[in-house]
N, C-alpha and C positions, 0 to 999 in steps of 0.2 A: 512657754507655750504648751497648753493641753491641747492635743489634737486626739480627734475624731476620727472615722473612717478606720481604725487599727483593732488589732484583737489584745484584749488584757487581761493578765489571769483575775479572777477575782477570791479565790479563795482553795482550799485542799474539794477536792470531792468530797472525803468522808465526812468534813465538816459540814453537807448538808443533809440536813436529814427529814423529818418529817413537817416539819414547822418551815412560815417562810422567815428568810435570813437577808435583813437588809444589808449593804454594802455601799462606801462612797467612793463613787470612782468618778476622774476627771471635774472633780468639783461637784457633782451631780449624785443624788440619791438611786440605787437602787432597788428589789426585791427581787431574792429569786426563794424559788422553791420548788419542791419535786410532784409530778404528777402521781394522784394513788396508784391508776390503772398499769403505768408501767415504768415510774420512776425516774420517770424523762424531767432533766433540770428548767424551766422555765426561766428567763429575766426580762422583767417589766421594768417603765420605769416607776419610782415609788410614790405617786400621785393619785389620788382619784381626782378624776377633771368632775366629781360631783359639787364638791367640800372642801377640796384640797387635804384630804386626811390622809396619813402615810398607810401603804398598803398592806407593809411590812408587820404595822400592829393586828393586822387583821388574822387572819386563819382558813388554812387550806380545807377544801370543801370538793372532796372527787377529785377531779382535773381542773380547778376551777379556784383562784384567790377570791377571798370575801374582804373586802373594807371591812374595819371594825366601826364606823360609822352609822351606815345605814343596808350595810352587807349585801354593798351591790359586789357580785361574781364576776369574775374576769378570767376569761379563760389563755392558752398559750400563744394566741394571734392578738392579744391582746381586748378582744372587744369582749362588750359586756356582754354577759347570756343570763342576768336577771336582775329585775330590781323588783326586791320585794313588795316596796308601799307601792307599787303600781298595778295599776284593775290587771287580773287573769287576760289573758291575751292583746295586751294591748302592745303596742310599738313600740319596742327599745331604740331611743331618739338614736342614729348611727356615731353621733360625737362620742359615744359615751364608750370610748374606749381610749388606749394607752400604747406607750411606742412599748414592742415587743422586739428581744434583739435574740442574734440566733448566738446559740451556746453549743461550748463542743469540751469532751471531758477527756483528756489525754495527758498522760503523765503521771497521772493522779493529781492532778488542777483539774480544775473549771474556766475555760477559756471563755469570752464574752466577746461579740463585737459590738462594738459601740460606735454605731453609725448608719450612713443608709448607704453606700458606697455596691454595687452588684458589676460584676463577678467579686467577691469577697476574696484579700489574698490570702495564701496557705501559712499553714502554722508552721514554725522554725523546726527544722529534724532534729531528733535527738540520739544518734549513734548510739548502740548498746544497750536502751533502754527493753526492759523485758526481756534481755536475751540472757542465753546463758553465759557462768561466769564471769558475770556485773552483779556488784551490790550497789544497792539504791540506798541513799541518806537523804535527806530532805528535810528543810525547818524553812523560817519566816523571819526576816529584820525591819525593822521600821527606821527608818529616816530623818529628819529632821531638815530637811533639803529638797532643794526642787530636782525632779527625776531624772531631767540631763543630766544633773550631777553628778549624780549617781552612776549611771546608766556611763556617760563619760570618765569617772575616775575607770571603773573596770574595764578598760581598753586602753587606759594610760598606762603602759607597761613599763616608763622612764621612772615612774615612784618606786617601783617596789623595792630598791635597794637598801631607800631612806625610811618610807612609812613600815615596812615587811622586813626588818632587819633581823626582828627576833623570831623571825618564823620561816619565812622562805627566801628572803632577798639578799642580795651580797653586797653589803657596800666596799668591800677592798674593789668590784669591779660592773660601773655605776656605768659604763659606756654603753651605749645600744648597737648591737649590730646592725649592720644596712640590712636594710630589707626593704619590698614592697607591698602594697594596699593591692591583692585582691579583690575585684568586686562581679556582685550578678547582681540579677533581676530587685534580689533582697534583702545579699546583706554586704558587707565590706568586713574583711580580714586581712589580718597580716601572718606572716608563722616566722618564731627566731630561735636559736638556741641562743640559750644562756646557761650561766656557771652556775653550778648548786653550789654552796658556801657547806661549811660542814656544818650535818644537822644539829640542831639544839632543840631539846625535850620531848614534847610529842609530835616533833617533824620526823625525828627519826624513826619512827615508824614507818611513815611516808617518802620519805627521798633520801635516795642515798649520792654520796659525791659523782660529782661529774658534772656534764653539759646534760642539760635538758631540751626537747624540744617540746616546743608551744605555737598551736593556735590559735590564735584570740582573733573573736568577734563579736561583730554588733548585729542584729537582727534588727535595725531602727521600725521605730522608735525607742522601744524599752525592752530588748530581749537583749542579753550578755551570754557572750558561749567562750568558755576553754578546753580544750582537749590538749593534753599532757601526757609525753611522752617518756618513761626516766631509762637511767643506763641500765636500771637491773630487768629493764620488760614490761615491767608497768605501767600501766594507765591508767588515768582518770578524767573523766568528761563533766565539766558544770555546768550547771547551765541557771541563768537569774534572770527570773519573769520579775519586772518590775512594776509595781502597780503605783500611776501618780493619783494617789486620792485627792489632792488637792495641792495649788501651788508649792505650799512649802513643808509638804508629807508625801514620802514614798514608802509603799510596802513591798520589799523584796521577796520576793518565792525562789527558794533556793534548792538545785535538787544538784545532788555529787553522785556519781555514777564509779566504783570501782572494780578494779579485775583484783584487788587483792584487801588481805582485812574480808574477808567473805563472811564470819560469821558473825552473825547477828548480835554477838557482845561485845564487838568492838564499835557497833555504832553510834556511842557514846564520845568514843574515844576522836570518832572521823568529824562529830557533829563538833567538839568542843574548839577542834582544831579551823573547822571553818569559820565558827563563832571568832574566834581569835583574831581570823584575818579580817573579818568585817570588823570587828572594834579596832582594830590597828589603823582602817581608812575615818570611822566616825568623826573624828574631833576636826579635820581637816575638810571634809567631805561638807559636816553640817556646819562650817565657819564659811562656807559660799551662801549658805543661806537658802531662802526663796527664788533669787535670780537664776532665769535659765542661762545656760550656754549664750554667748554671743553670736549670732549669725555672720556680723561680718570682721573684715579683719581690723578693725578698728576698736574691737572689742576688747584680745590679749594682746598677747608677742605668741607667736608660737617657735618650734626647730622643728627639726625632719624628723626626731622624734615620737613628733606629736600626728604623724601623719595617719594615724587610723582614727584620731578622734578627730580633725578637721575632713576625715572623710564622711565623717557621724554627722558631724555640721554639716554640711551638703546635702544629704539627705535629708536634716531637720528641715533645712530652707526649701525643698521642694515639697514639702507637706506643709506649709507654711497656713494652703489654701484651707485646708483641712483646722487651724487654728478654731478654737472658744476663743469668741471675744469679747475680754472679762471685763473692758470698758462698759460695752453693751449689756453682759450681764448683770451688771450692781444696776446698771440703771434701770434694768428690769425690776430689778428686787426691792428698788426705792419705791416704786410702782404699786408693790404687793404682787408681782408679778412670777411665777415660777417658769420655768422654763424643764424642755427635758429635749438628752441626745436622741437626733430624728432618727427614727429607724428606717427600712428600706419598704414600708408601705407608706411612708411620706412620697414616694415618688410618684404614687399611681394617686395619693388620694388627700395631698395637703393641705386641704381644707375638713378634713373632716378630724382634728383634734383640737381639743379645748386649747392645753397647754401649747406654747411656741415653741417651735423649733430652738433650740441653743443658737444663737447667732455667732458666726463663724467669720475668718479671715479676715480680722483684724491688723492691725499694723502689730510687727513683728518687734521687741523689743533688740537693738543694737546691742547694746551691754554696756556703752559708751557714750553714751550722750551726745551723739555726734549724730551727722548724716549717716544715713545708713548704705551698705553696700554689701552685695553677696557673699556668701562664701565661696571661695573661690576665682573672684576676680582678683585683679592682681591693685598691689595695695598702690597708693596715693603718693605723691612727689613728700619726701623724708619719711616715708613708715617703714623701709627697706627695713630689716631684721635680720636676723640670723634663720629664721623658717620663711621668710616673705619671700625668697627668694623665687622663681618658678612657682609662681602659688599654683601647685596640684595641676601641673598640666596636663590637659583630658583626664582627669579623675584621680590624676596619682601620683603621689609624693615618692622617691626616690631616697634612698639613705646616704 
């Protein structure tokens, strides 16, 4: 399920610069680029509703995108302010404009929302960021996997003894402690300590023996947060914006946040080390494939475990509404038909765009083949399990 109505990074800030920079997110084209007068980031979708030419080819002109086409101008509300072959003063038809989504640049991302949804929700905190005594690392992974996936393994905390052996995990001691699923308005966490195993290679620069303590969280749909606590004082905070470009491609935006390693020649050394762990999930992670997460419990088996990532599912299944519906859209596209995500002037004025709205809130895929059923209902006469037990009663799994 790609869903709508959310904020996704789509790229670094300093990677935009004077030119427009098209981006695929959610299955869907876009163009952003920066205004002359005061650098303000733009995102359009990447359409002319003239020709259907991508805008992206085109060229920024003042505060104003040009189609390379026939260099009709578009400004940051989207609507056109000229079309050249047309007589000196005559009437810009009002179609002739494009869904414009609101941008917001923190972090050092480019945050997007991609949707018409008002009041718009807040973007996920990030403790420590810009303050003093934190260093910032930050790089980019790409996936091969649908973005629950993704988004789900980092919140699986029961792998990392097995996939994370050679970097952070301890298999002599693979039991998870009890704990419980925190949750608010917007996200669900749990916090555990567990054993550091003794360090090996460039961990030991990073963590030293002992029990650690950890917060792991989901910001749903695709935001991952850990803040890491170790015995000598230290901390570090991550945080992975996930971008689903398309069913079966995620792009990860990753930023690590440290109180130690402060100078700037060790950011090699902190980046290689993250690199690491994300190759230690890939081969697993991208052997799920294109399928999203299951909604219901019919889908896996889960344990108690797994109780922050079936709290992930619950959340998925109540944005469900919020779904692209990719049935609807091929059939568009057999059509000749483009489509683009509605923005929040579709609300006041949905007939005045060429291109259609993305059609949305399709049927949700099960994972299972089966009748479908919520997350969080309780499972069916013989699905009891070892996690079915109490499924998540009011919101929360127990250990």
């Amino acid at each position: 399920m790609l869903l709508t109505n959310q904020w996704y990074v789509v790229g670094e800030a300093a990677s935009f610069g004077p030119d427009p920079v098209a981006v695929r997110a959610l299955g869907q084209e876009l163009v952003l680029f920066r205004r002359r007068s005061d650098q303000r980031l733009v995102a359009l979708a990447d359409r002319c509703p003239h020709r259907m030419a991508r805008l992206s080819g085109g060229c920024v002109d003042g505060d104003q995108l040009r189609c390379p086409y026939h260099r009709w101008a578009f400004g940051a509300d989207g609507t056109c302010g000229d079309i050249p072959s047309a007589p000196r003063g005559s009437r810009i038809p009002p179609r002739a404009r494009v869904d414009s989504y609101a941008v917001e640049e923190r972090y050092g991302w480019v945050w997007v929302f991609l949707g018409d949804r008002e009041p718009r929700p807040p973007l996920p905190p990030l403790p420590g960021y810009g303050e003093e005594g934190w260093r910032a690392v930050r790089g980019q992974y790409t996936w091969r996997a649908h973005y629950t996936r993704v988004v789900e393994n980092a919140v699986d905390i029961a792998h990392t003894p097995f996939l994370h052996a050679t970097s952070f995990g301890n298999p002599e001691q693979p039991e998870m402690p009890a704990h419980e699923v925190d949750e608010d308005d917007w996200a669900s966490s749990i916090e555990v300590s567990l054993a550091t195993p003794e360090p090996k290679g460039l961990t030991r620069l990073f963590v030293s023996p002992g029990s650690k303590r950890i917060r792991l969280g989901v910001w749903a749909p695709a935001v991952n947060w850990l803040d890491a606590s170790f015995p000598n004082g230290w901390r570090m905070v991550l945080l992975l914006a996930n971008l689903p470009v398309d069913e079966g491609t995620t792009l990860t935006f990753w930023l690590q946040l440290l109180t130690f390693l402060l100078t700037p020649l060790a950011d090699p050394i902190a980046r290689r080390l993250s690199l690491q762990i994300l190759d230690e999930d890939r081969a697993t992670v991208e052997a799920q494939g294109a399928s999203p997460v299951p909604l219901s419990v019919a889908g896996d088996l889960s344990t108690r475990a797994d109780a922050l990532s079936l709290a992930y599912r619950r959340r998925l299944a109540g944005m469900a509404g919020d779904a692209i519906d990719r049935a609807a859209v091929a059939e568009l596209a057999k059509a000749g038909r483009y489509v683009a995500i509605p923005s929040a002037a579709r609300r006041a004025e949905a007939g005045s765009f060429v291109l259609p709205a993305v059609p949305r809130g399709g049927s949700v895929e099960d994972g299972a083949g089966g009748a479908q059923r919520g997350v969080g209902e309780r499972p069916g006469p013989g699905e009891e399990g070892v996690g079915d037990v109490a499924f998540l009663k009011q919101g929360h799994m127990r250990g």
